[in-house]
C-alpha positions in Angstrom: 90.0 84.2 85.1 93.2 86.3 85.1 95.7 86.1 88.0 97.2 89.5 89.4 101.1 89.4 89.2 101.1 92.5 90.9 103.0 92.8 93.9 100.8 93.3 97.1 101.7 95.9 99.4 100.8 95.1 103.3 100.8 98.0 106.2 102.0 97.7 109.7 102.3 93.6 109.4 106.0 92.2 111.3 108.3 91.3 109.0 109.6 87.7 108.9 112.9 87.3 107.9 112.3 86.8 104.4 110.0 89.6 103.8 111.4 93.4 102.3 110.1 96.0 104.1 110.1 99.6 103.0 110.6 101.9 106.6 109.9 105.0 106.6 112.7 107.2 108.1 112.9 108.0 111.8 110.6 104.5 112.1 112.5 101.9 114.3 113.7 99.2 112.3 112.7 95.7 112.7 114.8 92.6 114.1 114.1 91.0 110.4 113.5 91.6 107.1 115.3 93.4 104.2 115.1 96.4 104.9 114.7 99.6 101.7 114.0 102.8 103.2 111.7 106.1 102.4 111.3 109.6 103.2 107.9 111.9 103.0 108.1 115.5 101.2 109.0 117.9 103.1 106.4 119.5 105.6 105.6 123.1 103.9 105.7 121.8 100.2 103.4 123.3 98.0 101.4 121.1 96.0 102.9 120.5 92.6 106.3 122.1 93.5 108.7 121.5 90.9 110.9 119.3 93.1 107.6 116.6 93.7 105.7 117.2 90.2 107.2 113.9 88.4 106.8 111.6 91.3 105.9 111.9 94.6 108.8 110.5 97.1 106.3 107.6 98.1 106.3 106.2 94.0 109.7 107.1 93.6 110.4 104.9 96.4 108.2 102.3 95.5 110.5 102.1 92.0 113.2 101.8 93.9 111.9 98.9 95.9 110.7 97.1 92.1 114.6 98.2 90.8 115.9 96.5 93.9 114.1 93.2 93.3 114.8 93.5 89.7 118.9 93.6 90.3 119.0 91.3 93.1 120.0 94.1 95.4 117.6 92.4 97.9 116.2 88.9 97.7 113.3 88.5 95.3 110.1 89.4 97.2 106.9 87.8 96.6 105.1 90.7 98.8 106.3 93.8 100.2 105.8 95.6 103.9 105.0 98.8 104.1 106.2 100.2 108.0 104.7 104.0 108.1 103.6 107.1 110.2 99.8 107.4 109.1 101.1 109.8 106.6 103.6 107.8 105.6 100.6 105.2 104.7 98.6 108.1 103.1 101.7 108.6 100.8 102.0 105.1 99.9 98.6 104.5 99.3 98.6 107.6 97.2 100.9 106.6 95.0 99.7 103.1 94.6 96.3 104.8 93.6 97.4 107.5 91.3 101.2 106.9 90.3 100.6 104.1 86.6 104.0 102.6 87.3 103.1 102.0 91.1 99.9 101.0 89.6 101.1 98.2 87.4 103.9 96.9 89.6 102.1 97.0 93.0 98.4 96.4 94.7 97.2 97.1 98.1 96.5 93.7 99.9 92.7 93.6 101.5 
C-alpha cells in the first residue's frame, strides 16, 4: 500500500514550538511556533477578478509555506497549522480541494 508524503494541514490545533503555523492576519499570534502568515481576498471581490484568477490568496499562501520549507526559511515541517476565521478555513480548505499544486503538496488531516 502507498504512503501519502503529502503534508497534512490541521485547523485550530496549539502550536508546539516546533510546529509552522500559517495565521491568518488580524488573528493573535501564538506563544510558539514558526510563524508564515496569510491574508483573504478582499471583501467585495468579484469572482474570477483578474487580480484572484491564477490563484486564490489561500494557495498562493500555501506555496509560500512549501517555498519556505523548501529554502530553510523556517525549520522543515513535518505538518502544518492552519490558525483561521471560519473563512479563513473555507479558503484554505478551498484551495486544498481545488488548487493541483495545493493538492499534491498538502492534505487535510481527519
Amino acid at each position: 500500500m502507498a504512503q501519502d508524503a503529502r503534508i497534512p494541514v490541521l485547523f485550530g490545533q496549539p502550536p508546539g514550538p516546533d510546529d509552522t503555523v500559517l495565521l491568518e492576519e488580524g488573528l493573535e499570534p501564538p506563544a510558539t511556533g514558526h510563524l508564515l502568515g496569510f491574508t483573504t481576498a478582499l471583501p467585495g471581490h468579484m469572482p474570477g477578478c483578474s487580480c484572484c484568477v491564477a490563484r486564490s490568496p489561500a494557495a498562493t499562501a500555501l506555496a509560500a509555506a512549501f517555498r519556505a520549507r523548501a529554502t530553510g526559511t523556517v525549520p522543515y515541517f513535518t505538518r502544518l497549522l492552519v490558525l483561521a476565521s471560519p473563512t479563513g478555513q473555507l479558503d484554505i480548505e478551498a484551495a486544498l480541494a481545488e488548487d493541483a499544486l495545493c493538492r499534491a503538496r498538502f492534505r487535510r488531516a481527519m
